[in-house]
PDBQT receptor file of N, H, CA, C and O in Angstrom, charges set to zero:
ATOM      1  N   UNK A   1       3.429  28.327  28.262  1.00  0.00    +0.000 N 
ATOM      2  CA  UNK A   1       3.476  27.222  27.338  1.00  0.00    +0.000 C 
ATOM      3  C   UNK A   1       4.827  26.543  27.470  1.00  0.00    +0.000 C 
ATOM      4  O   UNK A   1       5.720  27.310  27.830  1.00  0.00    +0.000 OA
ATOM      5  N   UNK A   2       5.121  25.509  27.299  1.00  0.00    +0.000 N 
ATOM      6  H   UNK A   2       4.396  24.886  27.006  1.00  0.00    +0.000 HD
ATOM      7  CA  UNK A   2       5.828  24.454  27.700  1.00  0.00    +0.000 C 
ATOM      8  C   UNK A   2       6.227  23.763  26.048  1.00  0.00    +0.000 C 
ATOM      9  O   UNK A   2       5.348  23.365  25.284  1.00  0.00    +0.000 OA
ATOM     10  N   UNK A   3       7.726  23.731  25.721  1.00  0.00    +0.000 N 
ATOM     11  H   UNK A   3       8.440  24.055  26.342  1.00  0.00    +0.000 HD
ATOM     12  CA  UNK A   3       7.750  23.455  24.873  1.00  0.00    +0.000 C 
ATOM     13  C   UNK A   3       8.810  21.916  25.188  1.00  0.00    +0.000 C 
ATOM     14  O   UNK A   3       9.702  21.891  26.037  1.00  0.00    +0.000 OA
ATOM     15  N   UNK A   4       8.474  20.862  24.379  1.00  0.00    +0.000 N 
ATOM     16  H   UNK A   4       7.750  20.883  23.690  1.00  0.00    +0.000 HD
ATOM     17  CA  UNK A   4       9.577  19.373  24.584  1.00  0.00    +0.000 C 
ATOM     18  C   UNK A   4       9.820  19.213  23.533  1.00  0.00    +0.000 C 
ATOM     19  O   UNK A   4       8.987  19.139  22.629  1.00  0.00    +0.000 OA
ATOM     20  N   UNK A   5      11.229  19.105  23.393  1.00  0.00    +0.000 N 
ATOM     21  H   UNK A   5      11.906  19.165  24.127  1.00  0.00    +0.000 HD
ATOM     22  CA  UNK A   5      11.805  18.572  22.229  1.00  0.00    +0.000 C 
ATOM     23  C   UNK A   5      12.330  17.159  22.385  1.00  0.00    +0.000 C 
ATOM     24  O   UNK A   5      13.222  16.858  23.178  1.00  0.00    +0.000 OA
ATOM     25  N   UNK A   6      11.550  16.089  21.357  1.00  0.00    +0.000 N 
ATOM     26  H   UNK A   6      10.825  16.334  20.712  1.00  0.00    +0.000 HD
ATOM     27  CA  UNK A   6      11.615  15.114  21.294  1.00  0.00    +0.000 C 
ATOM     28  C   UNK A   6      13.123  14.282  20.648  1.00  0.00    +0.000 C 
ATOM     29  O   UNK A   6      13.665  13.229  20.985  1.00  0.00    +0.000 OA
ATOM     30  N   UNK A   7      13.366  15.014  19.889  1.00  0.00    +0.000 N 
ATOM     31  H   UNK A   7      12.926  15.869  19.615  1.00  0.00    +0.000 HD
ATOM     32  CA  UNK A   7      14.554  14.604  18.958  1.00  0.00    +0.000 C 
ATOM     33  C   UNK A   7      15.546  15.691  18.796  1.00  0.00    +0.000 C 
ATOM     34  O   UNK A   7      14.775  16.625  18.578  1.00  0.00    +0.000 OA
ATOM     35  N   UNK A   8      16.810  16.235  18.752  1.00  0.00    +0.000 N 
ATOM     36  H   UNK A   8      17.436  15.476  18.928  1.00  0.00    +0.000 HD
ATOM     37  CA  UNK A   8      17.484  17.043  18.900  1.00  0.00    +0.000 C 
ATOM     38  C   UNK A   8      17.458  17.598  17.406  1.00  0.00    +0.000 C 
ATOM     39  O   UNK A   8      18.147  18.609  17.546  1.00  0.00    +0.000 OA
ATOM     40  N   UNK A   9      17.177  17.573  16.377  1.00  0.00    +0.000 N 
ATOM     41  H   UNK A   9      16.617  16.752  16.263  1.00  0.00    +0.000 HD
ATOM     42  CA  UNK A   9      16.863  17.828  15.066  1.00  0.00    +0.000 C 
ATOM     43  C   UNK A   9      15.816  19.378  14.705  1.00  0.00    +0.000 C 
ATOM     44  O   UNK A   9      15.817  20.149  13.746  1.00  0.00    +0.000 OA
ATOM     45  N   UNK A  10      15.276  19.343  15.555  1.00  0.00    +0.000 N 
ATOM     46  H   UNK A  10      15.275  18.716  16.334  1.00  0.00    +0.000 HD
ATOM     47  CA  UNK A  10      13.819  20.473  15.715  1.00  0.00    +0.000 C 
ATOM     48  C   UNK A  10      14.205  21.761  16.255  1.00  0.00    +0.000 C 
ATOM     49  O   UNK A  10      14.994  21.772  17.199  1.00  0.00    +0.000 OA
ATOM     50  N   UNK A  11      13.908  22.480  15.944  1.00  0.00    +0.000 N 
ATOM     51  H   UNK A  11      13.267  22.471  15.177  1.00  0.00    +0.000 HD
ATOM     52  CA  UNK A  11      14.050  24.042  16.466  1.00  0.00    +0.000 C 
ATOM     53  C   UNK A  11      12.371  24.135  16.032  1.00  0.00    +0.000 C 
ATOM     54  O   UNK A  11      11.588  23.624  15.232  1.00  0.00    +0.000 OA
ATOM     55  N   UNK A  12      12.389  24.912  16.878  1.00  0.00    +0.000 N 
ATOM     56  H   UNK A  12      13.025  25.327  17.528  1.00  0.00    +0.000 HD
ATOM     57  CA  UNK A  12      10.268  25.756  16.719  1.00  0.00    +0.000 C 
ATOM     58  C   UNK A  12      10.305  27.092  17.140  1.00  0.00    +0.000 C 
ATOM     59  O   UNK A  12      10.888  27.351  18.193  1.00  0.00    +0.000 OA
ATOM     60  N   UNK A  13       9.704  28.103  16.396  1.00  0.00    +0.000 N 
ATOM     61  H   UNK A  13       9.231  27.893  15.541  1.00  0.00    +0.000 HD
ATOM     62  CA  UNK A  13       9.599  29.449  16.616  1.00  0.00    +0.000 C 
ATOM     63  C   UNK A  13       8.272  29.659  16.853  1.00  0.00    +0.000 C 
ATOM     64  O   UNK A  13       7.338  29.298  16.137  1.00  0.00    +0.000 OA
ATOM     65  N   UNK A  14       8.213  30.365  18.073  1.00  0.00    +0.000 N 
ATOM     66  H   UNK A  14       8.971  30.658  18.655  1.00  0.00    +0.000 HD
ATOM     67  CA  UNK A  14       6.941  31.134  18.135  1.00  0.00    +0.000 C 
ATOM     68  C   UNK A  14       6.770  32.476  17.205  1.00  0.00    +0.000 C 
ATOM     69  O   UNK A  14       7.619  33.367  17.152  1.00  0.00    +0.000 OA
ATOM     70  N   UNK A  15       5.712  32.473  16.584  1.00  0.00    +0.000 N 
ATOM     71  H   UNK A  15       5.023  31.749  16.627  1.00  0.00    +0.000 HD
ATOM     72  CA  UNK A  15       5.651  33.395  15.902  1.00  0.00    +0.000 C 
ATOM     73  C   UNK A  15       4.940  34.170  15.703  1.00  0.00    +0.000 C 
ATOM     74  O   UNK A  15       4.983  35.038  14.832  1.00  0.00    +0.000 OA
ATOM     75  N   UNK A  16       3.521  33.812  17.147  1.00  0.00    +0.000 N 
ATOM     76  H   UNK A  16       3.487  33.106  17.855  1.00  0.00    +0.000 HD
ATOM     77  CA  UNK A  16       2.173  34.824  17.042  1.00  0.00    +0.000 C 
ATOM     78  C   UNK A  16       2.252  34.186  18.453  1.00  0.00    +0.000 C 
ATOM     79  O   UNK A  16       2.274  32.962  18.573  1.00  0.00    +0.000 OA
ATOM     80  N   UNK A  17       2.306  35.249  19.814  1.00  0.00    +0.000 N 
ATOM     81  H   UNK A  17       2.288  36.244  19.716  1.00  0.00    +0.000 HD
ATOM     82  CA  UNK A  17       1.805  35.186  20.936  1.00  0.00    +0.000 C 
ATOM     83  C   UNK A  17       1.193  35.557  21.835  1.00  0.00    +0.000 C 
ATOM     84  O   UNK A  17       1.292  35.188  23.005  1.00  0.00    +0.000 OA
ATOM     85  N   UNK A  18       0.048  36.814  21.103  1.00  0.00    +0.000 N 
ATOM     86  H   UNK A  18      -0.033  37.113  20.152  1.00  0.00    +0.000 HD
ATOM     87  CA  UNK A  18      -0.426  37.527  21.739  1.00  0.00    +0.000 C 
ATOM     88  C   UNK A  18      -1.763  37.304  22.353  1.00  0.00    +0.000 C 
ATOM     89  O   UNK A  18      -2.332  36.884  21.346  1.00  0.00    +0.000 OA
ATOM     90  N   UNK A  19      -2.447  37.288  23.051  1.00  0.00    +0.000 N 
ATOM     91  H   UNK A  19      -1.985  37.629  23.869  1.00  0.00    +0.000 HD
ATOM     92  CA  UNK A  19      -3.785  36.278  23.491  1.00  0.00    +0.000 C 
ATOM     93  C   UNK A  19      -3.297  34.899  23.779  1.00  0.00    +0.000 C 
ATOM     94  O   UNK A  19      -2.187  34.367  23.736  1.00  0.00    +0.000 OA
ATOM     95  N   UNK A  20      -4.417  34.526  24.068  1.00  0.00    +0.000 N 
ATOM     96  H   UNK A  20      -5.318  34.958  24.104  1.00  0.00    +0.000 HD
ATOM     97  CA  UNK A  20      -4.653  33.267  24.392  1.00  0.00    +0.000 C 
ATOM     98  C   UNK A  20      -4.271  31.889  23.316  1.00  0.00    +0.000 C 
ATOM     99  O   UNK A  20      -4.196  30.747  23.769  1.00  0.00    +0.000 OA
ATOM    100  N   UNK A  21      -4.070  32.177  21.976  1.00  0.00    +0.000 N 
ATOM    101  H   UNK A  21      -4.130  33.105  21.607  1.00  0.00    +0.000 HD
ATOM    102  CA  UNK A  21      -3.538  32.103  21.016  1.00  0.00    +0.000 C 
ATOM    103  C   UNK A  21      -1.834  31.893  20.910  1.00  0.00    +0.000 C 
ATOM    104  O   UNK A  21      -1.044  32.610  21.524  1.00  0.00    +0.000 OA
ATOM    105  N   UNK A  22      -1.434  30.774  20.015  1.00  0.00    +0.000 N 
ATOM    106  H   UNK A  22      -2.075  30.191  19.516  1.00  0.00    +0.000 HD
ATOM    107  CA  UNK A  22      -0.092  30.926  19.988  1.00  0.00    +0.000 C 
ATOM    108  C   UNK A  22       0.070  29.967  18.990  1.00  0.00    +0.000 C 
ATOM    109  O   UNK A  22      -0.397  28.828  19.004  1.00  0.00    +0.000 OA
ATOM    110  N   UNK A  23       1.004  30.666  17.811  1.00  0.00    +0.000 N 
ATOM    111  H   UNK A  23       1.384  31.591  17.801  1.00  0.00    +0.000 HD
ATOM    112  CA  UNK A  23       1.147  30.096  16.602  1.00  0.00    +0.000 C 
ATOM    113  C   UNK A  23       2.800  29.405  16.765  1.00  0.00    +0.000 C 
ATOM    114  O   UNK A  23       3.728  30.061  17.238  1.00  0.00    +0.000 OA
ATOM    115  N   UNK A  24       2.911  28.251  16.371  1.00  0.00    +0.000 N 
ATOM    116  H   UNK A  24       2.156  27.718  15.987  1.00  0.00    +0.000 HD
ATOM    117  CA  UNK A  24       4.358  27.582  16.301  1.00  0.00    +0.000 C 
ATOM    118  C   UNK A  24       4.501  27.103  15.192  1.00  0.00    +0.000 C 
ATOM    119  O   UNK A  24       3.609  26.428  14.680  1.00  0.00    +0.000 OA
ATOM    120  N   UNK A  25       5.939  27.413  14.440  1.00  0.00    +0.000 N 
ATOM    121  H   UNK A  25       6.664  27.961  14.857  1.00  0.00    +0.000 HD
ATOM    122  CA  UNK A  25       6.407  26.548  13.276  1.00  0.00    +0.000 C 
ATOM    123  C   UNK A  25       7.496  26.028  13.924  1.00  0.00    +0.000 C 
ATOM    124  O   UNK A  25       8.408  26.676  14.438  1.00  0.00    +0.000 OA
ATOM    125  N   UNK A  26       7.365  24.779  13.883  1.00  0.00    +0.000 N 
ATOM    126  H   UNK A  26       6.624  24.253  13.465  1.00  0.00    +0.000 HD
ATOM    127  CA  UNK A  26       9.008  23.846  14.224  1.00  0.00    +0.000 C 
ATOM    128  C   UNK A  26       9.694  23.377  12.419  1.00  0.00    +0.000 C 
ATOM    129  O   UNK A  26       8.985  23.289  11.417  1.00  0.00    +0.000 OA
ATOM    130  N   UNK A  27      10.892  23.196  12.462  1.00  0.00    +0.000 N 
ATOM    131  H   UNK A  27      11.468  23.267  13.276  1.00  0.00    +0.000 HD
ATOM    132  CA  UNK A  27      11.859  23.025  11.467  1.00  0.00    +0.000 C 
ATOM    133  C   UNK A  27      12.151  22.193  11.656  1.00  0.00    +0.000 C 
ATOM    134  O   UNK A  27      11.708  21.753  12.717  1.00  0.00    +0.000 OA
ATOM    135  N   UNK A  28      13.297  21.068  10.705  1.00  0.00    +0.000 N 
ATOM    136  H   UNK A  28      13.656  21.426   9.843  1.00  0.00    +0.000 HD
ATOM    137  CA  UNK A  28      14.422  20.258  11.038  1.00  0.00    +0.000 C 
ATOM    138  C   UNK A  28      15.743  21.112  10.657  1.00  0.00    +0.000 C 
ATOM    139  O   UNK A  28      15.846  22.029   9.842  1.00  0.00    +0.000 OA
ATOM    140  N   UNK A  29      16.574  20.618  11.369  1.00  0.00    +0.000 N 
ATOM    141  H   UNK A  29      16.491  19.873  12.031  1.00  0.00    +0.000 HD
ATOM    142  CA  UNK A  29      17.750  20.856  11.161  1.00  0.00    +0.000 C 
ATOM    143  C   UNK A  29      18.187  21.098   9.820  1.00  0.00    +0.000 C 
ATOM    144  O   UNK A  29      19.261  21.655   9.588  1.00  0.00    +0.000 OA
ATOM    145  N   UNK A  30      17.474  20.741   9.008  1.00  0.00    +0.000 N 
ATOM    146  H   UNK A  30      16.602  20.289   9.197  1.00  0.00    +0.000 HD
ATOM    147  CA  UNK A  30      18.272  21.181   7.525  1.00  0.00    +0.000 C 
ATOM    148  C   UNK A  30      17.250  22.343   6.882  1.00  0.00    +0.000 C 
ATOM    149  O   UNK A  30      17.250  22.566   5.671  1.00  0.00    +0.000 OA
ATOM    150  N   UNK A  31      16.392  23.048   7.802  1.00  0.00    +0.000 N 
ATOM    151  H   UNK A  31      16.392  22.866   8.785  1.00  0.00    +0.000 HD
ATOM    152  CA  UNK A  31      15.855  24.140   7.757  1.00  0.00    +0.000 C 
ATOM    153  C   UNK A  31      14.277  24.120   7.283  1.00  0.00    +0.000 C 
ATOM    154  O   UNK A  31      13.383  24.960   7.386  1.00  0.00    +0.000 OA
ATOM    155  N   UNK A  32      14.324  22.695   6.674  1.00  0.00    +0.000 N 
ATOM    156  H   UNK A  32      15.050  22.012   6.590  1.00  0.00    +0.000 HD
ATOM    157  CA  UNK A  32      13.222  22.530   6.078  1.00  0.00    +0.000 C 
ATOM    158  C   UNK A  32      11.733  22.618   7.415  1.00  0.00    +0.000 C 
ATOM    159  O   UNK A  32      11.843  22.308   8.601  1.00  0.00    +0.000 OA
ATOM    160  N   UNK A  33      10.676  23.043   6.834  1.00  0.00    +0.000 N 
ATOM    161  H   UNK A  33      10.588  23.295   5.870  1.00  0.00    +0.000 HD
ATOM    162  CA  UNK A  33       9.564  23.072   8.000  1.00  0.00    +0.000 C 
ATOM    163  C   UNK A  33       8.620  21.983   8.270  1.00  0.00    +0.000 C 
ATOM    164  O   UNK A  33       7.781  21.699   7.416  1.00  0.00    +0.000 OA
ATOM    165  N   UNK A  34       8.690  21.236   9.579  1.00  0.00    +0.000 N 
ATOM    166  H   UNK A  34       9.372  21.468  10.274  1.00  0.00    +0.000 HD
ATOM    167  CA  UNK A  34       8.752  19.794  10.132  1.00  0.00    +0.000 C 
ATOM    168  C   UNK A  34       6.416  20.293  10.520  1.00  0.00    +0.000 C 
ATOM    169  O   UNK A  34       5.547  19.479  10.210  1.00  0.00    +0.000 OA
ATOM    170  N   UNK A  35       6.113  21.555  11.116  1.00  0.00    +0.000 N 
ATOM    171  H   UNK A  35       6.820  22.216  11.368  1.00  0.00    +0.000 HD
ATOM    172  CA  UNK A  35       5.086  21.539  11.302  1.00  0.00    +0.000 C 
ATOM    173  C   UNK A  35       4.521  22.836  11.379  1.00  0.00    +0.000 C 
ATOM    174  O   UNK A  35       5.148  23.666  10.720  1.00  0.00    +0.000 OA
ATOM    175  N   UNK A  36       3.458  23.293  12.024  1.00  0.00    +0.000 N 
ATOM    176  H   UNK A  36       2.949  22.619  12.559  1.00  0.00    +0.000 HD
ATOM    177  CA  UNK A  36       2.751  24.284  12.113  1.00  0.00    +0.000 C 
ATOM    178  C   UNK A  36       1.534  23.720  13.136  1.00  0.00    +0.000 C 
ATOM    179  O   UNK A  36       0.977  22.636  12.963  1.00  0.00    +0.000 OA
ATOM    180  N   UNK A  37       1.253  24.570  14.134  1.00  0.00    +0.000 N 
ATOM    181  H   UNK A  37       1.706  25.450  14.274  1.00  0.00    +0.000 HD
ATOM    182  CA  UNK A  37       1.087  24.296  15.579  1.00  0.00    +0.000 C 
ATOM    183  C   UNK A  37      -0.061  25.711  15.989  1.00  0.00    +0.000 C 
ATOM    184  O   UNK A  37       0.181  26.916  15.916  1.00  0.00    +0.000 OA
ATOM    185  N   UNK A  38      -1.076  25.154  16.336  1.00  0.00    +0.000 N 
ATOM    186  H   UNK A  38      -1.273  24.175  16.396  1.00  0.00    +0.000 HD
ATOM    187  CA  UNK A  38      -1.920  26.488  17.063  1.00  0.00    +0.000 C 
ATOM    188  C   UNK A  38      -2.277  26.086  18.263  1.00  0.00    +0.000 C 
ATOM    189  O   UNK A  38      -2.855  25.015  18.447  1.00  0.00    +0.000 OA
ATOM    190  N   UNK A  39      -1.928  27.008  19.314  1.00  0.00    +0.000 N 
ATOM    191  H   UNK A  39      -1.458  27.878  19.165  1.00  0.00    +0.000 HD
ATOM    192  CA  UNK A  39      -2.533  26.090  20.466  1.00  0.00    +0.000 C 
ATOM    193  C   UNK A  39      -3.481  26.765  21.114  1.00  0.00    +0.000 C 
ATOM    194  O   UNK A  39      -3.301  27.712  20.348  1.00  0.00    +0.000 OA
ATOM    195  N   UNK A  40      -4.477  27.227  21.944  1.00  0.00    +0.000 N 
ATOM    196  H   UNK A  40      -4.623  26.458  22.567  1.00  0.00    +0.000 HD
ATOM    197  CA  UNK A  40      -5.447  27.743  22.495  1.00  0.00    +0.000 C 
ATOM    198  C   UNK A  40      -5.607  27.219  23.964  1.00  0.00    +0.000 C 
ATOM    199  O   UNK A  40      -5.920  26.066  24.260  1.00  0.00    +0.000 OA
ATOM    200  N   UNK A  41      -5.297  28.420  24.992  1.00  0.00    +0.000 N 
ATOM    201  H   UNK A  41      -5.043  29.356  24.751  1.00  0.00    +0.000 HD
ATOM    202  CA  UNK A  41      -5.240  28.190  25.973  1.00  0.00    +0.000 C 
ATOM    203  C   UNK A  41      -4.047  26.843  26.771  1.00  0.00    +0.000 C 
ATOM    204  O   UNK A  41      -4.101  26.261  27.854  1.00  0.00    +0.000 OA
ATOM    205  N   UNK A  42      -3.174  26.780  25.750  1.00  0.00    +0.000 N 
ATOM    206  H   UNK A  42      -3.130  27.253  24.870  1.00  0.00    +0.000 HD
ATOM    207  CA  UNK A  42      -2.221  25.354  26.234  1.00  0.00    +0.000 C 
ATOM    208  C   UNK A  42      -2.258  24.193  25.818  1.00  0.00    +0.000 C 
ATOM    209  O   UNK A  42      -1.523  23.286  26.205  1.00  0.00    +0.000 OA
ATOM    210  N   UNK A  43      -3.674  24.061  24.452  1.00  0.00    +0.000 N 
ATOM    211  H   UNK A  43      -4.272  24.799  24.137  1.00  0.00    +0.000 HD
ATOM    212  CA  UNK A  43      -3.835  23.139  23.984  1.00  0.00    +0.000 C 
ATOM    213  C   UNK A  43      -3.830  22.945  22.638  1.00  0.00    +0.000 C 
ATOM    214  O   UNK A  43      -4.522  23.702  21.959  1.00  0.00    +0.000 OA
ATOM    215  N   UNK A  44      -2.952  21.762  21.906  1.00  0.00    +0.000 N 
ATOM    216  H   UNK A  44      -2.389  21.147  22.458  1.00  0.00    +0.000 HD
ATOM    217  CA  UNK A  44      -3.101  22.042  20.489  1.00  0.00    +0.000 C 
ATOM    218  C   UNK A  44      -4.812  22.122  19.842  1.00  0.00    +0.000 C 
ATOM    219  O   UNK A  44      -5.661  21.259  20.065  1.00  0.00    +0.000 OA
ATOM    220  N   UNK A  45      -5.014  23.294  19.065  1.00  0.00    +0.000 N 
ATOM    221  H   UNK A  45      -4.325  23.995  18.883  1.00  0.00    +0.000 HD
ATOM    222  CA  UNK A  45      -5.927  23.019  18.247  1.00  0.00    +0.000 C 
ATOM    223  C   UNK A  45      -6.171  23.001  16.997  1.00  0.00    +0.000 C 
ATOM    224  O   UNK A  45      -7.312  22.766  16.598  1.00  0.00    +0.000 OA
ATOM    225  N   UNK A  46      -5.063  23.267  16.082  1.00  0.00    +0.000 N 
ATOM    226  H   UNK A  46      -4.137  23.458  16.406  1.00  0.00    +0.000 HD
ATOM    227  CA  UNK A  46      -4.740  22.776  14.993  1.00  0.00    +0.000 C 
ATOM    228  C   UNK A  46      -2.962  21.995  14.728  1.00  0.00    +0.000 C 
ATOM    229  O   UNK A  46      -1.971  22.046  15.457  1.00  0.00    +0.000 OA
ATOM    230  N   UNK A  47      -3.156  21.390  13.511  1.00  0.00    +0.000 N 
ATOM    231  H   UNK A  47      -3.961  21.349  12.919  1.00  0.00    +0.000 HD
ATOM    232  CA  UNK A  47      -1.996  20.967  13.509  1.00  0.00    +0.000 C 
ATOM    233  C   UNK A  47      -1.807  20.372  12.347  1.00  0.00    +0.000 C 
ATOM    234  O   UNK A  47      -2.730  19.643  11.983  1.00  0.00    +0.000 OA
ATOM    235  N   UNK A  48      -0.392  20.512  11.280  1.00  0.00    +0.000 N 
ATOM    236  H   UNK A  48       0.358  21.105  11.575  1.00  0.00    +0.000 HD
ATOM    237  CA  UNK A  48      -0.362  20.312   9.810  1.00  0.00    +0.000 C 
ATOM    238  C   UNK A  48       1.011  19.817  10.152  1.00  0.00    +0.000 C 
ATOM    239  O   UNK A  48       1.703  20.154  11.112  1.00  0.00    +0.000 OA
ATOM    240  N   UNK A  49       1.303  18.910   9.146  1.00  0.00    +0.000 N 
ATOM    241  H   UNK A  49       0.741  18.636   8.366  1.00  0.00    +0.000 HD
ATOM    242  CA  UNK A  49       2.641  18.669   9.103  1.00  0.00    +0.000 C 
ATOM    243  C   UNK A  49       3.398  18.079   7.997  1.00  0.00    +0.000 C 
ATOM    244  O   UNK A  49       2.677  17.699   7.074  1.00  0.00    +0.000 OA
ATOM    245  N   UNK A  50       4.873  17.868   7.812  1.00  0.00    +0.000 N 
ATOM    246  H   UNK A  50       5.458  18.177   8.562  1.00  0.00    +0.000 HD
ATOM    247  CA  UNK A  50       5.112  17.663   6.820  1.00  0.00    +0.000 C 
ATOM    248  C   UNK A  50       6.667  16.925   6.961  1.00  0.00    +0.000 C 
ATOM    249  O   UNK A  50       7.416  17.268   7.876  1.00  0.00    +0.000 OA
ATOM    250  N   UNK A  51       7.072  15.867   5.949  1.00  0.00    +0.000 N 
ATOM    251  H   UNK A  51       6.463  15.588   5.206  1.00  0.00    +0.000 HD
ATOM    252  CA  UNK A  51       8.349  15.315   6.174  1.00  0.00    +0.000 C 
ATOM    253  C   UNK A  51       9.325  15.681   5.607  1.00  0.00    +0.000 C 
ATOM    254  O   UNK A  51       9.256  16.833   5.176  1.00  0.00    +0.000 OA
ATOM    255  N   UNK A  52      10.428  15.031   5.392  1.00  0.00    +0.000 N 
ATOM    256  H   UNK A  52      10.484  14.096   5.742  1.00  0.00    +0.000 HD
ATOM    257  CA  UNK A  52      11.851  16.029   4.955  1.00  0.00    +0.000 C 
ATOM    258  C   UNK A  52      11.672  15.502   3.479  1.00  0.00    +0.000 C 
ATOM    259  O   UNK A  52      12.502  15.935   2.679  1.00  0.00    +0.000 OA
ATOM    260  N   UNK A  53      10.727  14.642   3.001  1.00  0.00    +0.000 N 
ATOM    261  H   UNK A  53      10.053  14.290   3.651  1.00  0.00    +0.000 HD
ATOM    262  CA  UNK A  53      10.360  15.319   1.367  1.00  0.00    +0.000 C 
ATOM    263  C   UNK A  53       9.777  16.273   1.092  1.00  0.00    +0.000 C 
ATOM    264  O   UNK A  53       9.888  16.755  -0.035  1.00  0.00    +0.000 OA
ATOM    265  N   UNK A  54       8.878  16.900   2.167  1.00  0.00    +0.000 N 
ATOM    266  H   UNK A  54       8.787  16.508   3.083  1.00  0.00    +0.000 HD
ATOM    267  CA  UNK A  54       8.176  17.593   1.953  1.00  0.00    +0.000 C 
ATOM    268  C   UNK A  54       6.771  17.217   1.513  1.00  0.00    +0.000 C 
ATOM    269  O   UNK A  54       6.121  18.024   0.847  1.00  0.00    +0.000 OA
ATOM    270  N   UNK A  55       6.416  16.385   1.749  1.00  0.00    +0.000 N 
ATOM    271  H   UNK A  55       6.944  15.730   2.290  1.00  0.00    +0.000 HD
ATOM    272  CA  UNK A  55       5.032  15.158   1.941  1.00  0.00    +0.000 C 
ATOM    273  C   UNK A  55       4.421  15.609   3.344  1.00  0.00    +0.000 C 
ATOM    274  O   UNK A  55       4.933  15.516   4.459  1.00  0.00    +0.000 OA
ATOM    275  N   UNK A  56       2.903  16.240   2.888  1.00  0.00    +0.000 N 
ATOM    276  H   UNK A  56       2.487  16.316   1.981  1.00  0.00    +0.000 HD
ATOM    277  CA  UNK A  56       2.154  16.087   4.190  1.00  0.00    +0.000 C 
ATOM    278  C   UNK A  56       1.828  14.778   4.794  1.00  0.00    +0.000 C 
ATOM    279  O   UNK A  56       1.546  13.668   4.344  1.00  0.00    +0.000 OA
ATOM    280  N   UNK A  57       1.949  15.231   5.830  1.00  0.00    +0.000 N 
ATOM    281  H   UNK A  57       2.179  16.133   6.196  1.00  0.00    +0.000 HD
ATOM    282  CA  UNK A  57       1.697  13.559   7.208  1.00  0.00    +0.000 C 
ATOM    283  C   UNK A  57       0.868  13.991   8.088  1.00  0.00    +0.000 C 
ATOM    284  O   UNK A  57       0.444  15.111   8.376  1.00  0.00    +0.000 OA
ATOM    285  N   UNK A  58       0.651  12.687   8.573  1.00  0.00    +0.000 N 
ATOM    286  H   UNK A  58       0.996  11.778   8.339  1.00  0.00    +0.000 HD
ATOM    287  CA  UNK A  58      -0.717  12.997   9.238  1.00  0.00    +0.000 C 
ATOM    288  C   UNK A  58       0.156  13.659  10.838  1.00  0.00    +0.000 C 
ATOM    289  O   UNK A  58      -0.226  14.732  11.304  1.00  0.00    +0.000 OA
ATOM    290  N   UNK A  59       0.967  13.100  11.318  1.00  0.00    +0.000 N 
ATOM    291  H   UNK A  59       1.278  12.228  10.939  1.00  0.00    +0.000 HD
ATOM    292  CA  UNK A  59       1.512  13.512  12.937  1.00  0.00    +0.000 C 
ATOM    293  C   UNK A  59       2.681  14.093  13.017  1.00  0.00    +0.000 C 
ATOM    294  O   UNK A  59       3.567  14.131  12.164  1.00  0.00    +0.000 OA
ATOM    295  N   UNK A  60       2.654  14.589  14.169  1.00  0.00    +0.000 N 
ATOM    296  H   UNK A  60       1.933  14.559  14.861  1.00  0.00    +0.000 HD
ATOM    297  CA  UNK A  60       4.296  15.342  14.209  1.00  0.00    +0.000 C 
ATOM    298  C   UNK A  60       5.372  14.314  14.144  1.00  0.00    +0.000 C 
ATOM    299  O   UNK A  60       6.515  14.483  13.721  1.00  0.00    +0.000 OA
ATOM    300  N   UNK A  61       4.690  12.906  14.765  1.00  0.00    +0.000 N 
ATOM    301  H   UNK A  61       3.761  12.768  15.109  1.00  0.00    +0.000 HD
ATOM    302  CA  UNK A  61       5.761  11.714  14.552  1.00  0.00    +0.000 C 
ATOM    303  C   UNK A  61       6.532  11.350  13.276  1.00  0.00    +0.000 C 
ATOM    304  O   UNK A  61       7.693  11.036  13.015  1.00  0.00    +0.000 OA
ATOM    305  N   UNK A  62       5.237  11.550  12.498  1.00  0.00    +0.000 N 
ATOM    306  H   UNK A  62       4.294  11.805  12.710  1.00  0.00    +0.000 HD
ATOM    307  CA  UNK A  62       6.026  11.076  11.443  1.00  0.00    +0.000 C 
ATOM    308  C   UNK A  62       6.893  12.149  10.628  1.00  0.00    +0.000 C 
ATOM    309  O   UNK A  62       7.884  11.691  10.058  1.00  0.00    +0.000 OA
ATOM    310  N   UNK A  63       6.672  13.352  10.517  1.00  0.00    +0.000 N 
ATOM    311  H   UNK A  63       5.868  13.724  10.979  1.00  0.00    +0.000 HD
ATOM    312  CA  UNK A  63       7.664  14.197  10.403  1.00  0.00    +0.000 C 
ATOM    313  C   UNK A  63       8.865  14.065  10.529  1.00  0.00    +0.000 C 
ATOM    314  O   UNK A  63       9.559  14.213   9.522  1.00  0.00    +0.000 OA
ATOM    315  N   UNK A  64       9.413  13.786  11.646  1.00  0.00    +0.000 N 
ATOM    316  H   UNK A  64       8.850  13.666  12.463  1.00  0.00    +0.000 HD
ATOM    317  CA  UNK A  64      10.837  13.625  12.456  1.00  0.00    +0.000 C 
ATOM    318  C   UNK A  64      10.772  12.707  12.338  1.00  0.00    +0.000 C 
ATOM    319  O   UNK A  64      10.798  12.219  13.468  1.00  0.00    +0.000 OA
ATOM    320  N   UNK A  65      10.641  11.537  11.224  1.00  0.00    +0.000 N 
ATOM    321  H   UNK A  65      10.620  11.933  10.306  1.00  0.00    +0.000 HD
ATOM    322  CA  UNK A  65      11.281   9.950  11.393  1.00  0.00    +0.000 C 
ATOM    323  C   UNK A  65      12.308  10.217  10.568  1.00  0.00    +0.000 C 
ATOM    324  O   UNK A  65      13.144   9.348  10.321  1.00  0.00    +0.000 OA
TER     325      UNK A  65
């Protein structure tokens, strides 16, 4: 798995990698949690996110604005 960081603000922890399966939470820099990430086989298949109010959003974009 291949991780890009778009904005220098983000840190992401893997935090379940066993199988084919792989769970990611990325942060912002002020610790707060920017998303939550499942990917299957290399591909996202879920995905939640949230901004530095802490307001769900629909994309990882808007997270990190």
């Amino acid at each position: 798995m291949k991780f890009l960081f778009l904005v220098p603000l983000l840190a992401a922890l893997l935090v379940a990698g066993c199988g084919e399966k792989q769970e990611v939470v990325s942060f912002l820099e002020n610790g707060q949690k920017a998303g939550e990430h499942t990917y299957k086989d290399g591909e996202l298949v879920f995905g939640k996110y949230w901004n530095s109010k802490g307001e769900e959003v629909e994309t990882f974009k808007e997270a990190i604005k």
